[in-house]
C-alpha positions in Angstrom: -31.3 29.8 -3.8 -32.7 33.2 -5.4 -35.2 35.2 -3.2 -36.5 38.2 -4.0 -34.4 39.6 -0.8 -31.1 38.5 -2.2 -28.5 41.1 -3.0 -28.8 40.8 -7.0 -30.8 41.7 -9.2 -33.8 39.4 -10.9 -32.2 40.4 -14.8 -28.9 39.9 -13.3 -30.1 36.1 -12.0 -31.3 35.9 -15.5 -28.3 36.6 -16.9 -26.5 34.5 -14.5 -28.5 31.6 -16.0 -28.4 32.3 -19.4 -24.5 32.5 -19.6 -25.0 29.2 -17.4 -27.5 28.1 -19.9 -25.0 28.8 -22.7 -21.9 27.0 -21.7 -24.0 24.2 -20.4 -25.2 24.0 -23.9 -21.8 23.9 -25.1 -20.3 21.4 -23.4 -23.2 19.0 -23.5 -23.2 19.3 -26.9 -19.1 18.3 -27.0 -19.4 15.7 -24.2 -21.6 14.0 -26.6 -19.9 14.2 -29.9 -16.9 12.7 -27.7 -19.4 9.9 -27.0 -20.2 8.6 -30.4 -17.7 9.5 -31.0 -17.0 11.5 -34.3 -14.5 11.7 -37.1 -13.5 14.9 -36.0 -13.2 14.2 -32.8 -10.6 11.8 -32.7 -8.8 13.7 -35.7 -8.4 16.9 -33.5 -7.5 14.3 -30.4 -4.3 13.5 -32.5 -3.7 16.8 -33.8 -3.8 17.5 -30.3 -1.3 14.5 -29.2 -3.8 12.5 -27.6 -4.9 8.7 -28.6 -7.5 8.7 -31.3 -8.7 5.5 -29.9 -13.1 5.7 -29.1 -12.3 4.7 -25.7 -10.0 7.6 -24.9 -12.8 9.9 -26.6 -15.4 8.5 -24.6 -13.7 8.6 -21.4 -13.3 12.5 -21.8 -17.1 13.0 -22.8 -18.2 11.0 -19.5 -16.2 13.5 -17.7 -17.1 16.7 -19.5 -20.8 15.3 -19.7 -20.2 15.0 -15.7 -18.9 17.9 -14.8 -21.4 19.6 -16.6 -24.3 17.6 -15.2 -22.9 18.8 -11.6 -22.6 22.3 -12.2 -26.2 22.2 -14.5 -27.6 21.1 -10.9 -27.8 24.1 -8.2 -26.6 22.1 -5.1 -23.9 21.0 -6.6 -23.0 23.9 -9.0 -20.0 24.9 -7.4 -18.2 21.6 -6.9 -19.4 21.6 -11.0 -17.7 24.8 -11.3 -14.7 23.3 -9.7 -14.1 20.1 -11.4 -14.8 22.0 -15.0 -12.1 24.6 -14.1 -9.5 21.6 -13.4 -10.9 20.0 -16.7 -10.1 23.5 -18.6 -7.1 23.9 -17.0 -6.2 20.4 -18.6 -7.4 21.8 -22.1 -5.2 25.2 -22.1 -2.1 22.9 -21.1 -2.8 20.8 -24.0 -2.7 23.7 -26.3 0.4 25.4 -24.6 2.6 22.1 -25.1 1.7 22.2 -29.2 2.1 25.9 -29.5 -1.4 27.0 -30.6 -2.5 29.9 -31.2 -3.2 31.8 -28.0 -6.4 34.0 -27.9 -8.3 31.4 -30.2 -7.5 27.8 -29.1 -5.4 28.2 -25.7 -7.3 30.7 -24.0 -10.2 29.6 -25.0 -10.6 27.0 -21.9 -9.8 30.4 -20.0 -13.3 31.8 -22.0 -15.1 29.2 -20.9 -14.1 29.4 -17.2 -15.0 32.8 -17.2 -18.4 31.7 -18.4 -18.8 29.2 -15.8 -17.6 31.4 -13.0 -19.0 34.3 -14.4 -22.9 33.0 -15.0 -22.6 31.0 -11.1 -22.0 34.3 -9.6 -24.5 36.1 -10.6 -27.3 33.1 -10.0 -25.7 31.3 -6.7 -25.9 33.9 -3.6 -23.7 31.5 -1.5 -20.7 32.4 -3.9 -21.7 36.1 -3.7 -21.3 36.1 0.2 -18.2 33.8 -0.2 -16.2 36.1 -2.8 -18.1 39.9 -1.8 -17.2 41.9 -5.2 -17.5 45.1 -5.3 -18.2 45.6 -1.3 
């Protein structure tokens, strides 16, 4: 929770939740094209090596749509931050295995953690007192 005693700044709790804001955006807006789910998105699924069946691309927008929900919430934002780092980590070992092109579609899960990580530290003061940077 964010008090005006806490340790950070009010623009840096800002920006906290506006990088928050932004990847929550993001992968809201992919969990649900994997609902539908789109043309594209069962064309990149095989590109990928994945089944191009609706069920497989609806399965993986429950969970990204979940994840996200979690970490959207502040009480369970870090166990949100958690399961979408696992979830990345799934995405940049996708890419590895076909050989894509590193800093714009394998590291790009790596982006995104950042984001996640990045945006929770600066709103959630229990993961400041749990990883002390700069102290």
């Amino acid at each position: 929770m964010h008090t005006a005693e806490t340790s950070v700044s009010k623009s840096a709790y800002r920006a906290g939740w506006a990088i928050s804001g932004l990847l929550i955006l993001f992968l809201a807006f992919d969990g649900a094209i994997k609902l539908v789910p789109l043309d594209i998105v069962t064309q990149t699924m095989g590109e990928l090596g994945w089944p191009t069946t609706a069920s497989m691309a609806r399965t993986l927008g429950v969970l990204t749509l979940a994840c996200t929900i979690l970490y959207a919430v502040p009480r369970t934002a870090v166990l949100g931050a958690i399961l979408l780092t696992a979830y990345l980590g799934g995405a940049i070992a996708t890419h590895v295995r076909i050989g894509n092109p590193l800093f714009s579609h394998t590291l790009f899960g790596v982006y995104l953690g950042v984001m996640a990580w990045g945006g929770l530290y600066l709103r959630d003061e229990r993961l400041r007192a749990l990883i002390p940077l700069g102290r």
